[in-house]
TORDO-201528 format. One record per residue: residue number from 0; residue in one letter; x, y, z of N, C-alpha, C in turn. Coordinates in steps of 0.1 Angstrom, whole numbers. Layout:
{atom NUM,'a',{X,Y,Z},{X,Y,Z},{X,Y,Z}};
...
! end
This chain:
{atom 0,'x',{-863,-51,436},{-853,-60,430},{-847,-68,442}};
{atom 1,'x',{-845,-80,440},{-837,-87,452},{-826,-90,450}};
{atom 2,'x',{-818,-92,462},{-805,-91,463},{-795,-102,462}};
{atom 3,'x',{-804,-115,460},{-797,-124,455},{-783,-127,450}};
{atom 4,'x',{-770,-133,451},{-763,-130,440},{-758,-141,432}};
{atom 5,'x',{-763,-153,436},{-762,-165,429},{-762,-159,413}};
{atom 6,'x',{-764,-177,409},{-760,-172,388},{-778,-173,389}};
{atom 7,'x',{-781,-176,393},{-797,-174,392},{-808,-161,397}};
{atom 8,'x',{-799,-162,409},{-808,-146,413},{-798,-133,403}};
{atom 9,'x',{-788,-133,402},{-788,-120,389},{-789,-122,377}};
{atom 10,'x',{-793,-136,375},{-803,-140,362},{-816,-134,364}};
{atom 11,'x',{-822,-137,373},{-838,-132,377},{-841,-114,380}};
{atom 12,'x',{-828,-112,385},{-828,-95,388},{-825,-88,373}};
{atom 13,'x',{-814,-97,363},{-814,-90,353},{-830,-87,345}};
{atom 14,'x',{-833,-95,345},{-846,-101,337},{-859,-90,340}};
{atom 15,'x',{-858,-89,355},{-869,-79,361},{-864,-66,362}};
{atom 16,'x',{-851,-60,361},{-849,-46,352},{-853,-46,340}};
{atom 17,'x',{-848,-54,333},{-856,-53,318},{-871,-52,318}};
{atom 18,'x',{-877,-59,323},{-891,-54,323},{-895,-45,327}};
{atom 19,'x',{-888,-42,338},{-889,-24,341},{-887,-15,332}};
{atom 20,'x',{-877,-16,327},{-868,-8,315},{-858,6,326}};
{atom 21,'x',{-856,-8,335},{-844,0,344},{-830,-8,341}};
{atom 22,'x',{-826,8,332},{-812,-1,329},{-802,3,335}};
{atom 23,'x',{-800,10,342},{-792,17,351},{-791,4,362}};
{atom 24,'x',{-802,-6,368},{-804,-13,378},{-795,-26,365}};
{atom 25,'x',{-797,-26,353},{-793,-37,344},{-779,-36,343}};
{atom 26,'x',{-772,-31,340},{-758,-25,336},{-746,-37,353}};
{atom 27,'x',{-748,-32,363},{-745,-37,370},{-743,-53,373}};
{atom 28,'x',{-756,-55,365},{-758,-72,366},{-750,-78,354}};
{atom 29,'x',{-741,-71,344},{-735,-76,335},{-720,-77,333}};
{atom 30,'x',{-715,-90,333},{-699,-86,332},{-696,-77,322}};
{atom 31,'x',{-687,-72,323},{-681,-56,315},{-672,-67,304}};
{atom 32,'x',{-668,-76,305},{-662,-86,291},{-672,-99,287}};
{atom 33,'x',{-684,-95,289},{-691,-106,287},{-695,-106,267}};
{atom 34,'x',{-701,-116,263},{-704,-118,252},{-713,-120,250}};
{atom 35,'x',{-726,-112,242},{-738,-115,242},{-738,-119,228}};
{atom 36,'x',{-756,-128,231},{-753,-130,214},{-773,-128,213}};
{atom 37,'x',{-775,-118,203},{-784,-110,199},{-795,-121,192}};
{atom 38,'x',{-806,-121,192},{-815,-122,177},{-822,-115,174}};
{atom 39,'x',{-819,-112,162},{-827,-100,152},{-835,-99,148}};
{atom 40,'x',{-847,-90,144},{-857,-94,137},{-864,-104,129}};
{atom 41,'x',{-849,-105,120},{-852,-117,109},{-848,-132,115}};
{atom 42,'x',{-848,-132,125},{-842,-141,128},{-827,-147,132}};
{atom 43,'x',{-820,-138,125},{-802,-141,122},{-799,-138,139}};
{atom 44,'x',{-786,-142,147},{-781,-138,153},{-766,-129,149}};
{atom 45,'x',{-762,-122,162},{-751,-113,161},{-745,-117,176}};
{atom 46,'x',{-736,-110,177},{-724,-113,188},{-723,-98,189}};
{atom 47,'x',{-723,-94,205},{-721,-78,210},{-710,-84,223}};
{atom 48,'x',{-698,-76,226},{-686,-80,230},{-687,-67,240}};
{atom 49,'x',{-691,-71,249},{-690,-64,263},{-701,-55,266}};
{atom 50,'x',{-699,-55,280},{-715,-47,285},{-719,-35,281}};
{atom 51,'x',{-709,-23,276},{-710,-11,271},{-717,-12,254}};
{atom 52,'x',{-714,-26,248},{-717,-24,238},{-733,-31,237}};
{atom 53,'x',{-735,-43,247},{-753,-45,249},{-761,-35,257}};
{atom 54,'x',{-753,-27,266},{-764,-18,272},{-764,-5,258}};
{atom 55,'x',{-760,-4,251},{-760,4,238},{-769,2,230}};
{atom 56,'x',{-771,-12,228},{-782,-21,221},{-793,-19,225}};
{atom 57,'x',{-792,-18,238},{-807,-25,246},{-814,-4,245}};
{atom 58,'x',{-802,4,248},{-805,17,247},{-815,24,240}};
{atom 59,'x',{-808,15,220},{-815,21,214},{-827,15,207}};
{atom 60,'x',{-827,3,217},{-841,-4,214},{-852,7,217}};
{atom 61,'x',{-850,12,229},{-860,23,239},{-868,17,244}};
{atom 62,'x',{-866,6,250},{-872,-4,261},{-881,6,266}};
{atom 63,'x',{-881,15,273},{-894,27,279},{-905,27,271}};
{atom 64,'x',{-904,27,253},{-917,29,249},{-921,14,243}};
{atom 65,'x',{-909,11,240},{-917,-3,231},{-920,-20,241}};
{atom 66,'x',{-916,-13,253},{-918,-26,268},{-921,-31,259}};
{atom 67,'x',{-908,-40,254},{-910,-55,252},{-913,-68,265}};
{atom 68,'x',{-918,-78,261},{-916,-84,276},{-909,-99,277}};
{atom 69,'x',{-907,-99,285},{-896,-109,287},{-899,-121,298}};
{atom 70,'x',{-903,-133,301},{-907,-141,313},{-892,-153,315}};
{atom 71,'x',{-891,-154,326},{-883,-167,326},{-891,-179,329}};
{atom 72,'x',{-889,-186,316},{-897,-200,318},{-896,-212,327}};
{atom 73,'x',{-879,-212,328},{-874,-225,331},{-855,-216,332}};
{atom 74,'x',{-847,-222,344},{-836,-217,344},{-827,-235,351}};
{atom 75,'x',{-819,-234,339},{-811,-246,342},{-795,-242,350}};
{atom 76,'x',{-791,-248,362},{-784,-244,368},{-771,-254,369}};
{atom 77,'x',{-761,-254,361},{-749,-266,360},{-740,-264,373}};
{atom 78,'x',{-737,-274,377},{-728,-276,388},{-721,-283,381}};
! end
């Protein structure tokens, strides 16, 4: 994982623990008041309100057996 700390390199580091399904290396790369916003199966979105409650999510996905995968296509950077 590289050490980058721009908004882009712990965009890119978050992205390559998840593929790992290293979340321990994930957890770190997330603000502890940040606001995630989920999509579900069906489609619908949800709102998860701080890092304890998306590393919870991503938990009991079980990222280890069901390696979903994840690529970054394109990352737009605002100044």
């Amino acid at each position: 994982m590289g050490e980058e700390r721009t908004a882009e390199g712990v965009l890119r580091n978050l992205i390559e623990a998840f593929d790992r399904a290293d979340l321990e290396a994930m957890a770190p790369l997330l603000a502890t008041d940040g606001r995630f916003f989920i999509t579900d199966a069906a489609g619908g979105v949800f709102c998860l309100s701080g890092r304890d409650a998306f590393m919870a999510n991503i938990s009991a996905m079980d990222v280890e057996t069901v390696r979903p995968k994840v690529a970054i296509t394109q990352i737009l950077s605002i100044h």
